[in-house]
ROLO-150126 format. One record per residue (C-alpha): residue in three letters; chain; x, y, z. Coordinates in steps of 0.2 Angstrom, whole numbers, always signed. Layout:
ROLO-150126
ALA, A, X, Y, Z
...
END
This chain:
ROLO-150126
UNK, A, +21, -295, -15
UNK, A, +5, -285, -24
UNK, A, -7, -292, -36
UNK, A, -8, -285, -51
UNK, A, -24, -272, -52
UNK, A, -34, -275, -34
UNK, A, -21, -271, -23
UNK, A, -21, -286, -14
UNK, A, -3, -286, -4
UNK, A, +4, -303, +0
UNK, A, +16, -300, +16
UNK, A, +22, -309, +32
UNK, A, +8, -309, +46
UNK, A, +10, -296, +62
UNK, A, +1, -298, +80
UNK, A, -12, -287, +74
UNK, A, -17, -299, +62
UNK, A, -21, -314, +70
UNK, A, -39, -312, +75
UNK, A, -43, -308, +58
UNK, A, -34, -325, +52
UNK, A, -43, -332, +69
UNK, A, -60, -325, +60
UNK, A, -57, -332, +43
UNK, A, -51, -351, +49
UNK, A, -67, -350, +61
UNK, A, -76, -347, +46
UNK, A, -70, -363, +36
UNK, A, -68, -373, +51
UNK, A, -85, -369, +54
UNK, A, -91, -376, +36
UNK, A, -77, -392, +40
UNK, A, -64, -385, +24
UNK, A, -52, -384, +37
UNK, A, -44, -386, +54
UNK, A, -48, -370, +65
UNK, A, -34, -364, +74
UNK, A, -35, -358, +96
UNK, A, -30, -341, +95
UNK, A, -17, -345, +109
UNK, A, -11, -356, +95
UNK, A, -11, -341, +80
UNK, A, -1, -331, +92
UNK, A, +14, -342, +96
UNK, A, +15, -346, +79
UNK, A, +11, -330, +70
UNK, A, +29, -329, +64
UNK, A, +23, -342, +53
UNK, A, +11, -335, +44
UNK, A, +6, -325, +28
UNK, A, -9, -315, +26
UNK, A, -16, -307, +9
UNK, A, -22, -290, +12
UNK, A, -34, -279, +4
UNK, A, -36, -260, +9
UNK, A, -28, -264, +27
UNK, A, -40, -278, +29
UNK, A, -35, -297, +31
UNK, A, -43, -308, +16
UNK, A, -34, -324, +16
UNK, A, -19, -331, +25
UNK, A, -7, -346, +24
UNK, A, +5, -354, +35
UNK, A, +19, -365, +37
UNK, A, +23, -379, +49
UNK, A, +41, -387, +50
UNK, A, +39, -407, +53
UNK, A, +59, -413, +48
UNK, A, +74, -409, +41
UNK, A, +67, -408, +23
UNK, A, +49, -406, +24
UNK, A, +35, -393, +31
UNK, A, +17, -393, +30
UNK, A, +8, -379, +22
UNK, A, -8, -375, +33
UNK, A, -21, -364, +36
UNK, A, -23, -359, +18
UNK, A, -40, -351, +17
UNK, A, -47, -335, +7
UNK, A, -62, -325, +12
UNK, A, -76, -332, -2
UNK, A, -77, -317, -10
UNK, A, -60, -315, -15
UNK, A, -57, -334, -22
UNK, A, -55, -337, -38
UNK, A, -40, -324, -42
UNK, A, -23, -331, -39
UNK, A, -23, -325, -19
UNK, A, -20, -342, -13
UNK, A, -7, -349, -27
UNK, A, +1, -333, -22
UNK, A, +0, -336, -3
UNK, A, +7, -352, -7
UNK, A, +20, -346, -15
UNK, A, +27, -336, -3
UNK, A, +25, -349, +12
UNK, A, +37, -362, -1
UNK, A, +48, -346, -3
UNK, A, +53, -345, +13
UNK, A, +52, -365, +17
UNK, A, +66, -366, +1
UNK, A, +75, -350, +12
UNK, A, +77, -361, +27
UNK, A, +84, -374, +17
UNK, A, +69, -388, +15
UNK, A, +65, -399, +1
UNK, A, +46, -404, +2
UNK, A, +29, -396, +6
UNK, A, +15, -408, +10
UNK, A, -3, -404, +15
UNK, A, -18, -411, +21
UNK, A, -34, -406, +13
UNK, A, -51, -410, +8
UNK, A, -49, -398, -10
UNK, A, -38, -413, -18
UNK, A, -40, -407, -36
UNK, A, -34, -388, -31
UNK, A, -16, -392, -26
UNK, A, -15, -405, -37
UNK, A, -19, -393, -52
UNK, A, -3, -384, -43
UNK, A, +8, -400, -45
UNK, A, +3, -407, -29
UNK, A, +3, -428, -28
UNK, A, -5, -440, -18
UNK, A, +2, -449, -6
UNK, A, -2, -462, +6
UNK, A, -3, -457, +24
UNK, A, +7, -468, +32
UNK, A, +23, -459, +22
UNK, A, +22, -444, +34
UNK, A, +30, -443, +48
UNK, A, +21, -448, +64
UNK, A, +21, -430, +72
UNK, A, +10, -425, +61
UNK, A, -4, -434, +66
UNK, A, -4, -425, +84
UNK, A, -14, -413, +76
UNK, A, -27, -427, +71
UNK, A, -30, -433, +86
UNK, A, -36, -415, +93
UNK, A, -47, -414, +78
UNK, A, -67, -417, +80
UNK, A, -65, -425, +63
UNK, A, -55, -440, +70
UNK, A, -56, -453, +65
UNK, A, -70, -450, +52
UNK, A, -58, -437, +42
UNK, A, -57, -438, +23
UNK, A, -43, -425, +23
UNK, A, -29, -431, +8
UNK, A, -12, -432, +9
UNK, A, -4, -422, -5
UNK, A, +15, -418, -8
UNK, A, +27, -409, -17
UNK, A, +45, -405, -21
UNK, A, +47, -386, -15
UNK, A, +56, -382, -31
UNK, A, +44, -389, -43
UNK, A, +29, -378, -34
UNK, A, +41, -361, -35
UNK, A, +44, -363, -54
UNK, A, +25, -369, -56
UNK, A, +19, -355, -48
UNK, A, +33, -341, -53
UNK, A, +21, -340, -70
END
């Protein structure tokens, strides 16, 4: 998918991509906006993953985690700082619940400490304890456990696709 006017290209992730995305979770994880990821963990799981590119160069990048039958966790959403502010996450977003509808799930959830974002994107709160327990294994590995103010936000993968098909 490319954005109107900057060519910014929204497309599945590749091998070559991961220690750019590597780079850019570091970046954020370094400021505590999100979780940063082992590279041995961005390469197992590359296939999961979306990147926004700009002139062959990684700027953002977005993932998908599959928890249950009917639910996934969108992860790893991040966008270099001078790129925010034009759509290139909603769009990542947008094509990680694309292929989560594709495989037949029914709700996206993520954790987050930008609460007012996804909920500008029809994201709901939640308590914690309605997620499933796996998801928590992550948590525990985190250096912000237990102190974390990360909120639980979820949302039906249908109502985000025609919210962000606009």
């Amino acid at each position: 998918m490319k954005l109107p006017s900057e060519n910014i290209v929204i497309r599945k992730a590749k091998i070559k991509d991961v220690k750019s995305i590597y780079r850019i979770l570091l970046y954020f994880g370094r400021k505590n906006m999100l979780l940063p990821r082992p590279l041995m963990e961005l390469y197992e799981n590359i296939q999961n993953f979306w990147v926004a590119e700009k002139n062959n160069k990684v700027i953002g990048c977005c993932s998908m985690h599959v928890v249950s039958e009917n639910l996934a966790e969108i992860r790893s959403l991040a966008v270099l700082p001078r790129y925010q502010n034009r759509g290139i996450g909603k769009r990542l977003i947008y094509e990680v619940a694309r292929e989560m509808k594709n495989i037949g799930l029914k709700e996206t959830f993520v954790l987050t400490f930008n609460e007012k974002y996804f909920k500008k994107i029809g994201f709901k709160r939640i308590s914690r304890e309605k997620l499933p327990h796996k998801i928590w294994r992550d948590c525990i590995n985190c250096p912000m456990f237990p102190e974390c103010d990360e909120k639980p936000l979820i949302v039906k993968i249908d109502n985000i696709l025609n919210k962000l098909r606009n």
